[in-house]
Each structure stands twice: as C-alpha cells, then as structure tokens.
C-alpha positions in Angstrom: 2.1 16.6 11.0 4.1 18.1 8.0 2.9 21.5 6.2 4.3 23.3 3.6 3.2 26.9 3.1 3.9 29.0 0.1 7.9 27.3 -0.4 9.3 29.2 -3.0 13.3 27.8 -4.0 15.4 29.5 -6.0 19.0 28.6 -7.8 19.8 31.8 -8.9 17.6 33.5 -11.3 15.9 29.8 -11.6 12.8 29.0 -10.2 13.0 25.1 -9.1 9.7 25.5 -6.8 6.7 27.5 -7.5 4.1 28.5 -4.5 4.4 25.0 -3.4 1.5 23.8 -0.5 1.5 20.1 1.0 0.1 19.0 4.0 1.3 15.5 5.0 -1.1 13.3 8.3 1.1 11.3 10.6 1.5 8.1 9.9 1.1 8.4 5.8 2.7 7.9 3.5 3.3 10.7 0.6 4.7 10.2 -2.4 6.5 13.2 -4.2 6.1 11.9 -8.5 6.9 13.4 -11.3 9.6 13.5 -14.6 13.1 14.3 -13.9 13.8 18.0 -12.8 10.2 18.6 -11.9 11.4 19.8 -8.1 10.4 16.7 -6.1 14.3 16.0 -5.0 14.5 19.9 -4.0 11.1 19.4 -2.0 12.4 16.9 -0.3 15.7 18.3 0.4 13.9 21.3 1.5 11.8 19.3 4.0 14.9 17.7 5.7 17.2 20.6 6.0 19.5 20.6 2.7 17.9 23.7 1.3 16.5 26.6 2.5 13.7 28.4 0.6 13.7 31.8 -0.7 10.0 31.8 0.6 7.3 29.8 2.4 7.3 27.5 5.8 8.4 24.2 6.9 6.3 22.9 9.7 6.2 19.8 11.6 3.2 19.2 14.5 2.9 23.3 14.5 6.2 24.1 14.9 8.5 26.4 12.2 11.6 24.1 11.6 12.4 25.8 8.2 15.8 27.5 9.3 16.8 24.6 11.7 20.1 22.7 11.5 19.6 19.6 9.6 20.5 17.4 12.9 18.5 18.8 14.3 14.8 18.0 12.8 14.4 14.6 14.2 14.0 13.9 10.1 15.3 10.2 8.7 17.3 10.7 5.2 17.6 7.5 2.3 19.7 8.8 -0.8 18.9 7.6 -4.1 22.6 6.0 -3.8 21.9 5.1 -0.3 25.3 7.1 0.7 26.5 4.6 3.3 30.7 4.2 4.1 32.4 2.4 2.7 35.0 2.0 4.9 32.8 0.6 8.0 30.9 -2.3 8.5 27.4 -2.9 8.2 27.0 -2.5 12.3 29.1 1.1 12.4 27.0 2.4 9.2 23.6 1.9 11.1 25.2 2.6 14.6 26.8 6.2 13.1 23.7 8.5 14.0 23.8 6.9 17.3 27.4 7.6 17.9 27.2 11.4 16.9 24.4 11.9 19.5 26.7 10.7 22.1 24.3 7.7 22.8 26.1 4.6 25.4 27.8 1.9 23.4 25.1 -0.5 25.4 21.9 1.6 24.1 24.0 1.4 20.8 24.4 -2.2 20.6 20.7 -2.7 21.4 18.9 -0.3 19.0 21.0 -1.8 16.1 20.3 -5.2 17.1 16.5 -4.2 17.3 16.5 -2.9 13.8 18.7 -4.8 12.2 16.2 -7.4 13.0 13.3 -5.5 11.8 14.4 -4.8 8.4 15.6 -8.0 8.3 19.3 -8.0 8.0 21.0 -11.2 9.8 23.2 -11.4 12.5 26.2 -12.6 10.0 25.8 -9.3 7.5 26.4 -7.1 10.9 30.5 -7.3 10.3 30.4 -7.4 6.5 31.4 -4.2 4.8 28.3 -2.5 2.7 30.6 -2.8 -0.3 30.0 -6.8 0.0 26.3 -6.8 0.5 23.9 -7.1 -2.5 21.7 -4.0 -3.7 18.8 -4.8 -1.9 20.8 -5.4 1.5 22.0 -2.1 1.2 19.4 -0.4 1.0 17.9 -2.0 3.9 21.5 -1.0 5.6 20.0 2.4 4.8 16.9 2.4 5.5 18.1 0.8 9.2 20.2 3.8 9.8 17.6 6.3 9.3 15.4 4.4 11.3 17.4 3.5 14.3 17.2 7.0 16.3 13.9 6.9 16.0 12.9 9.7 13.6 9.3 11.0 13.5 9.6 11.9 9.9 11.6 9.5 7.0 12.2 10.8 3.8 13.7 8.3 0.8 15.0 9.9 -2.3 14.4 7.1 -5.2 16.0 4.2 -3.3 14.6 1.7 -5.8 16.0 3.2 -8.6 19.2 1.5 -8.9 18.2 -2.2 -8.5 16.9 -4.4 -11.2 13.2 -4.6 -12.0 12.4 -8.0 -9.9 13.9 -6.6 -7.1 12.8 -3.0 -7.3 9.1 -5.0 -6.6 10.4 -7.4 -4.1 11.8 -4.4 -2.2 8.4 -1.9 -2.8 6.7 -4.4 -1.0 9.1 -4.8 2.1 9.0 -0.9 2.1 5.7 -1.0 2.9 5.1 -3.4 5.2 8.1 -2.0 7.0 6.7 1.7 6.9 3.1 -0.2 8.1 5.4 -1.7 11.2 6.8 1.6 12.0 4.0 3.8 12.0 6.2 6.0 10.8 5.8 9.3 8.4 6.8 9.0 5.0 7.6 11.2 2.0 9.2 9.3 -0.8 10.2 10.6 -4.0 9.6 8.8 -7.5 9.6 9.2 -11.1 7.7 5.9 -11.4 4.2 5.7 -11.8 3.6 2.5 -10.7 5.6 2.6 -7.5 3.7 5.8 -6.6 0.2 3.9 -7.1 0.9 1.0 -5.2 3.1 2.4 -2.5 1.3 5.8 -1.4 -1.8 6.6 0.3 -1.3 9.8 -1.0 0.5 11.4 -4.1 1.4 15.1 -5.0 2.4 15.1 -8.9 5.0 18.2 -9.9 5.7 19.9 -13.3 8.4 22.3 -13.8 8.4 23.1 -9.9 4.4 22.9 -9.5 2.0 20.9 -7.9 -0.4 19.6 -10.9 -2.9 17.5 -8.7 -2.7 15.8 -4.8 -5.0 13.0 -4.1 -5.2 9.3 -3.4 -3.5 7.4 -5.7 -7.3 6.0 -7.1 -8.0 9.9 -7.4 -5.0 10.6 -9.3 -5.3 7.8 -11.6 -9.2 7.4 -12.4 -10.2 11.5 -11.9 -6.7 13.5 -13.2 -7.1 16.7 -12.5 -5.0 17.9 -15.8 -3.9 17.1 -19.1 -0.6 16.4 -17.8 -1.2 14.1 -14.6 -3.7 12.4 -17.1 -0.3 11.6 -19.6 2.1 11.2 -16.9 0.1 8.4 -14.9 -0.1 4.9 -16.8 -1.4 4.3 -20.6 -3.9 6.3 -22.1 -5.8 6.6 -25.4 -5.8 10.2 -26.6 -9.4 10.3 -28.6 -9.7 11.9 -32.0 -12.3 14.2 -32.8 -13.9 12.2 -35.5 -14.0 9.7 -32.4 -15.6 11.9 -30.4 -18.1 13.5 -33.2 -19.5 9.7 -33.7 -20.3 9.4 -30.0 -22.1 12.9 -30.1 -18.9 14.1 -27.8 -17.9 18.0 -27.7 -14.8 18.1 -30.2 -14.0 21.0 -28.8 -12.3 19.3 -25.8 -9.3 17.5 -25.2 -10.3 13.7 -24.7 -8.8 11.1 -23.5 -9.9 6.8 -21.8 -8.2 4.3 -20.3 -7.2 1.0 -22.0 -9.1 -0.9 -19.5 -12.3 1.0 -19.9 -12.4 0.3 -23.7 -14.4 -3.2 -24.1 -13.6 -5.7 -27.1 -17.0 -7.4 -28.8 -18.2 -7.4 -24.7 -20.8 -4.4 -24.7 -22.0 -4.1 -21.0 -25.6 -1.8 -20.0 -25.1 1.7 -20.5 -22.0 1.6 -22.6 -22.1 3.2 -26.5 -21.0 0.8 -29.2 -18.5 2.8 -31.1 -18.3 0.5 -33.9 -15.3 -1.7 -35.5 -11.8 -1.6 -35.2 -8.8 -3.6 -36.7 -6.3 -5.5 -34.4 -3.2 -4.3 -35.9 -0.8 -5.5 -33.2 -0.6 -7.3 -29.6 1.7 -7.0 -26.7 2.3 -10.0 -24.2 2.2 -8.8 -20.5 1.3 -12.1 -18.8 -1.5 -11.2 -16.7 -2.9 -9.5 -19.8 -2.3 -8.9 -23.4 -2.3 -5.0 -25.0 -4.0 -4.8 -28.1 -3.3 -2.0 -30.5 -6.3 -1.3 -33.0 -7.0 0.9 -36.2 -10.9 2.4 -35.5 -11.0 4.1 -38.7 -8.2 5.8 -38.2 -8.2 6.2 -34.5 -5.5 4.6 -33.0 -6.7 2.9 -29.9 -5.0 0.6 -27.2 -7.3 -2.1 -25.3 -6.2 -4.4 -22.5 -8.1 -7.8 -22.3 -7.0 -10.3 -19.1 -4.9 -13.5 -20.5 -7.3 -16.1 -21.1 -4.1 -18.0 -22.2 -4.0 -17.9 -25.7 -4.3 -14.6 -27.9 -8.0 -13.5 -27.9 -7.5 -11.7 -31.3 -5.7 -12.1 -34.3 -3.9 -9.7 -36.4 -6.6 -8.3 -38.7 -9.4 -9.3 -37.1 -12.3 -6.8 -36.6 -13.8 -6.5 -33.1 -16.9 -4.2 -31.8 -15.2 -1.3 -29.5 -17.6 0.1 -26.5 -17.1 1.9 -23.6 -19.1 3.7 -21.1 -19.4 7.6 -21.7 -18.3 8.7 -18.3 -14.9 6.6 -18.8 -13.7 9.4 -20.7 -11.5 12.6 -19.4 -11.9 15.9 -21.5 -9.9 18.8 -20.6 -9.9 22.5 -21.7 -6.8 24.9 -21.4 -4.9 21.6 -19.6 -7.7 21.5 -16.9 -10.4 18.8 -16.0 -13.9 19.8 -17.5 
C-alpha cells in the first residue's frame, strides 16, 4: 500500500531522517513511536505532502506520489492541535474538504451527515462552533473531516496528546474501533508507549532520525531488537553483573528482564532461583502493585497482580526466580 524507500530529509546542514524504509499493508494500522525530535512528525509530514525529501520515494499502491501537491494524494491529515476554524461551525469544518473539491451542496450535506454519525457526533453539535465543544468532540470533528472525502490513507499526528489521561483511553479505544469500521490505512504518530502497544498492529520505533526496530507490537515489546527500543518500551530491570555472574550469565553483555517475568517466593519449572531480596518500597497501580527490591545490591522492580491487600511488607525478604530465556542481553546496543 505505502512504501518508503531510502527517504533522506534534511533542514539545512541537519539530518532529521536517515535512510529511512517502511512498508505499510492496506488496511493497518502503523504506528510511528519514539522520544520528541526522533523524526516521526517529519515522516509523517513527508508521507502526506508537507515535506519533500532530499532523497528516497514516497509510494502509494506502486505509484511515486513523492513530488505531488498535497491535495492531491488522496491522504487524510489530524494535527496534534486538531487545526479546525474557529470561526465555522462544526458542519462547515467537516464539510470544508468537500467544498474545495467543488462537490454539490446535496452530496455535501449527505457525506457529513453519514460521518458525523459514524464518529459519533450528534445532530445538535452540527451548528455549534468547535471552540464550544469539549476536547474529545474535537477531535472527532477532526477526525470526521479527514475522513469525509474518503481518503485511502489517514495520517494522525498525536491527537491524544492534549486531553487528560481518562480520556486520552476513552478516545484510544473509539480510534480503533473507528479505524476497524473504516477499513481504512493508518499511520499514527506517538511518543507514548502504551498507546503504541495497544493501538497498532504494527510499530516502527525512531532515534535521532532512524528506524531502531519494526515489528508487531508483541515483537517490539517481548523480543527488542536494541538496547534502546528495549529502554524506551515500558519498565525494565537493567541486571548487574554480579546478577548475572550468580546465574552463570555472560557479564560481558548488556542485560536486561521485564518486571513481570521476575517471580516473588512463586518458583515455576525451569526457572533459576536467584536467591533473596528485600522489599524496600511498593507502588499502588490498582490492577497490580510494583514492588521495588534490594537483591544484594541489585536493584530490582517486580509486578505482582492485586490480590487486594499488599502481598509484601517493607523489609520483608522474598525468593526472586525467573526463567533464563526472560532475559535480553545486548552487545554494541544490538540483540545477541
């Protein structure tokens, strides 16, 4: 559907992208993650029209669009601050793409019924202006106007970024569903981990204006390719040497588990009892409780599920295993 060959982009004497390859299916959707200034937000603007590289191809279904007007790539655009008008009501913001292609007032008044109603926006909001809508109604104002002419390709610059953490999940959800609706080809750009996980079915992770790792979100998380995706995505205990050395481990190597693949006083077949560590602090999640513990000198986080009262108290020893293939080591920032 989408390919990216070789883009190179360039601000001057800076590099912002680096020999950057993608190849996006129809249908999926791809999520562009990484820390601020990593390039993502130039990729994208690169895919829909915004930038032009200094090298490499843009291609959609075969076909070279990298030096096409940006009206004319058939390519659906939300900004991270949605960039609606102010001065129009919710009706002329999603009817405006509509208008500039010189569509009939009746096909107008149709399609922006039609998806108004799909991203569920009601009948009252349609005269409202956006400025007296709520976060969340905007962005589906948004999200409605790149939909309604019926791109082939929508690409969201952090839309969720500005709304407040209950409805940042509320909304990640509605994306979804809505982008499962549609059918519709997706890039979406991120610096959130957990948004990337749950929302893509694939994930391209940047540094500096480089691709570190693309896979499936499980792929990403469980099998990091680098030293960097492995830090970047979720929690993660960095092992010691005098960690490894007790486990018979090279020490030589970079290693690193997850919290939930260390086991408190629960040993399962196969795992290595490390030995004893000291709870020396707790964090209250809900679903689960983070436990911080001293293993002689290790400092190592576990995750236990919320049985509804603290499993451990401060002090107390517990048995630490883990099974051997749980752990990630890395050599010159690569996956060994």
């Amino acid at each position: 559907m989408i390919s990216l060959t070789n883009i190179s982009v360039k601000f001057g004497d800076f590099s912002a992208l680096r020999d950057v390859n993608i190849e996006v299916r129809e249908g999926e959707f791809f999520t562009l993650l990484g820390p601020s200034g990593c390039g993502k937000t130039t990729l994208l603007r690169t895919i829909t029209g915004f930038i032009t590289p200094a090298e490499g191809t843009v291609s959609v279904n075969g076909k070279d669009i990298t030096r096409i007007d940006v009206e004319d790539r058939n390519i659906g655009m939300v900004f991270q601050n949605y960039a609606l008008f102010p001065s129009m009501s919710v009706y002329e913001n999603i009817a405006f793409g509509l208008k500039v292609k010189k569509v009939s007032k009746v096909e107008i008044k149709a399609k922006v019924e039609e998806i108004a109603q799909k991203v569920a926006l009601e009948p009252d909001q349609m005269g409202r202006k956006v400025n007296q809508l709520s976060g969340g109604q905007q962005q589906r104002v948004a999200i409605a106007r790149a939909l309604v002419t019926s791109p082939s390709i929508i690409c969201l610059d952090e839309p969720l970024s500005n709304l407040d953490a209950r409805l940042r999940i509320q909304l990640r959800n509605e994306l979804k569903e809505l982008q499962r609706k549609f059918g519709i080809t997706t890039i979406y750009v991120t610096h959130d981990q957990e948004e990337a996980l749950t929302l893509s079915d694939k994930i391209a992770v940047f540094n500096k204006g480089e691709i570190e790792q693309i896979g499936r979100p499980n792929e990403i998380y469980n099998l990091s390719e680098t030293e960097f995706v492995c830090n970047f995505i979720g929690d993660i205990n960095k092992l010691s040497p005098e960690f490894l050395q007790k486990v018979n481990m090279d020490t030589d190597k970079t290693a690193y588990i997850r919290l939930e693949r260390l086991y408190a006083n629960a040993p399962k077949p196969h795992h290595i009892i490390w030995g004893e560590a000291k709870v020396i602090a707790s964090e209250y999640y809900g679903l689960y409780i983070k436990y911080t513990m001293d293993a002689a000198g290790t400092i190592l986080k576990v995750v236990e599920k919320n049985s509804g009262v603290p499993m451990y108290k401060m002090g107390e020893n517990v048995s630490i295993s883990f099974d051997p293939g749980s752990i990630l080591q890395y050599e010159g920032g690569k996956r060994q």
